[in-house]
C-alpha positions as CSV (number, residue, x, y, z in Angstrom):
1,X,0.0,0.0,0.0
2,X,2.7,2.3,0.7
3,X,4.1,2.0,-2.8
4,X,0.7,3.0,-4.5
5,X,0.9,5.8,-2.2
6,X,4.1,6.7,-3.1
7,X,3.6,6.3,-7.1
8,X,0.5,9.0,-6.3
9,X,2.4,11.4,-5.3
10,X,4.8,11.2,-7.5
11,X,2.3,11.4,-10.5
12,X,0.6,14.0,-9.5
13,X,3.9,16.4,-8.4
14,X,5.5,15.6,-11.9
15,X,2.9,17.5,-13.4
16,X,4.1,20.1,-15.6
17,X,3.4,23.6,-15.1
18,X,4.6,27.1,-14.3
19,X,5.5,28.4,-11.1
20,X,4.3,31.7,-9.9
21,X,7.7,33.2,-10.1
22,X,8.4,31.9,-13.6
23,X,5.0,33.9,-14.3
24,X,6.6,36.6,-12.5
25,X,10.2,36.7,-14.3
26,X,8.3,36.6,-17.6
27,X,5.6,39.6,-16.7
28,X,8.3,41.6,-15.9
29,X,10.7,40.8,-19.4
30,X,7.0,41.6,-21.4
31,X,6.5,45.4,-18.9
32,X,10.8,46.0,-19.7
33,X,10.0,45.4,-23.3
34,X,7.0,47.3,-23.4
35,X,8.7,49.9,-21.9
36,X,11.2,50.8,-24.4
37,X,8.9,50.0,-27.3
38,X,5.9,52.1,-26.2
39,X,7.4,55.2,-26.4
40,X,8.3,55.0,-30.0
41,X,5.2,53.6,-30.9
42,X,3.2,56.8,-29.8
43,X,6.2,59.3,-31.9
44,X,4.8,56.8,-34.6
45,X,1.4,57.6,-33.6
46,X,1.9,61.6,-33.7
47,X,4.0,61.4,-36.9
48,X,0.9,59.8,-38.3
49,X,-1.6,61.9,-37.6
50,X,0.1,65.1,-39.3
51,X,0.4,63.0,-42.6
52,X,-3.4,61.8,-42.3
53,X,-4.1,65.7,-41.9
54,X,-1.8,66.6,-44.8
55,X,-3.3,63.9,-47.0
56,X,-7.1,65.2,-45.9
57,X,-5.9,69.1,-46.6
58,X,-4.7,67.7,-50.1
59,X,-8.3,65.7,-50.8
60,X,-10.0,68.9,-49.5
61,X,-8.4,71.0,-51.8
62,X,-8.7,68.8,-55.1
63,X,-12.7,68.9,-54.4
64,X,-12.1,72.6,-54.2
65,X,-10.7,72.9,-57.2
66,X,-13.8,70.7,-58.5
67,X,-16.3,73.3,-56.9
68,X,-14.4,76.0,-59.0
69,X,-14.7,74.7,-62.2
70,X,-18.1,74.0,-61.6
71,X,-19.5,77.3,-59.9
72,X,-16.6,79.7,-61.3
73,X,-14.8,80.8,-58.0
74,X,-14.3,79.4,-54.7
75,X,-16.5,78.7,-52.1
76,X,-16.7,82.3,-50.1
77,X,-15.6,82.4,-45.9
78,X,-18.9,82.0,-45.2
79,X,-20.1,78.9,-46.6
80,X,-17.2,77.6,-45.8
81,X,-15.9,74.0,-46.6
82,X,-19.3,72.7,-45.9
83,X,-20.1,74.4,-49.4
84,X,-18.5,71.0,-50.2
85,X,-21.4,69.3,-49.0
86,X,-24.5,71.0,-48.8
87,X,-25.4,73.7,-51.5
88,X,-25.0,77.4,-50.5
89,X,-27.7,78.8,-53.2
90,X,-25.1,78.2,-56.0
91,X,-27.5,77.0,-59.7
92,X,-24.4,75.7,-61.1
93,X,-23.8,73.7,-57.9
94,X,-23.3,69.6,-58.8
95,X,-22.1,68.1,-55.4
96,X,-22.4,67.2,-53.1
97,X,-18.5,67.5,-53.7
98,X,-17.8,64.8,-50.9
99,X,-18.9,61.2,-50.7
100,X,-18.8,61.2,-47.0
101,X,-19.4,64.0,-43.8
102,X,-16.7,66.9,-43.8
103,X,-13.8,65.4,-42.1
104,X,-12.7,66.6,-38.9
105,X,-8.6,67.3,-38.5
106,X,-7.2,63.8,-37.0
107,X,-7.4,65.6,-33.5
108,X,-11.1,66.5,-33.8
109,X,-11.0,69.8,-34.7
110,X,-12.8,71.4,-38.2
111,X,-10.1,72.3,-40.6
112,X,-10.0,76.1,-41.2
113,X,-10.9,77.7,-44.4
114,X,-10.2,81.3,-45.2
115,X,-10.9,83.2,-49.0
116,X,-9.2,84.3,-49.8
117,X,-6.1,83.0,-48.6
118,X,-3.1,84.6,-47.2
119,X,-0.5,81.8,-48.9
120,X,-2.8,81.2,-51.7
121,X,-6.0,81.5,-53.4
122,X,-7.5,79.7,-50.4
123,X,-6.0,78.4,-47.2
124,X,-7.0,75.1,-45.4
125,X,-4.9,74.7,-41.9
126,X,-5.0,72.8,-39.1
127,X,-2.8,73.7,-35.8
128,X,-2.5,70.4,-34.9
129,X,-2.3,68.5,-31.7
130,X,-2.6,71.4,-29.2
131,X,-4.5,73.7,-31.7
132,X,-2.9,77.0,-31.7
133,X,-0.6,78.6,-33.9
134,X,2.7,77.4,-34.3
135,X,4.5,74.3,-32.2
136,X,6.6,71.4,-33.5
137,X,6.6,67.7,-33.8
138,X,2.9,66.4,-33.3
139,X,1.5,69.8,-32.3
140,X,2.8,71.9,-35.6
141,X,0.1,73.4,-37.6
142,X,-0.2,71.4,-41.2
143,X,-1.4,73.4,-44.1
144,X,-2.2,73.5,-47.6
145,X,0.9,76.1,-48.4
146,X,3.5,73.9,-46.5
């Protein structure tokens, strides 16, 4: 009896497994990693969104040009860019201009639209991730003029 006891015992404690510390160890390799990864991740992230807001500020200004050579000049300030979507009272109108909802600046702001422009016929700008005027990196204004 002691023998069947013994093979028991042994059975069950040669199950394989991990440890709570070999848990632990490998936890703290995946935060260290993490660690020095993250951070470039999110300069990714930043760098990102000012080339999604150049790229919209270059789509936005093609469809202007569109609205031009329809209607003969430029939306005015106070239509805006939403002239884009909804008519202003313009007959030669044929939008809308944009298959989807005036996009937003990838921080959530509305681009800004001024006619006429100071850099250019028209001016679309965004001041990027702490929207005001000026900064660098992720919070330097993109623009149509740039």
């Amino acid at each position: 009896m002691k023998k069947r006891l013994k093979k028991r015992v042994t059975r069950q404690g040669g199950q394989k497994g991990f440890s709570l510390i070999e848990l632990m160890i490998v936890m703290v390799i995946l935060g260290l990693i993490a660690s020095f990864v993250g951070p470039n991740l999110f300069k990714k992230l930043g760098m990102a969104k000012q080339k999604t807001a150049k790229t919209q500020i270059e789509m936005l200004m093609a469809t202007l040009d569109a609205y031009r050579l329809d209607i003969g000049h430029y939306p005015s300030q106070q239509a805006g860019l939403d002239a884009l979507v909804v008519n202003p009272g313009e007959e030669k109108w044929d939008g809308p201009y944009l298959t989807k909802a005036l996009p937003n600046d990838p921080w959530g702001n509305p681009y800004i639209y001024q006619f006429p422009g100071e850099n250019g016929e028209v001016d679309i700008y965004s001041y990027g991730a702490d929207n005001q005027s000026g900064g660098d990196k992720e919070n330097e204004d993109v623009s149509s003029w740039q």
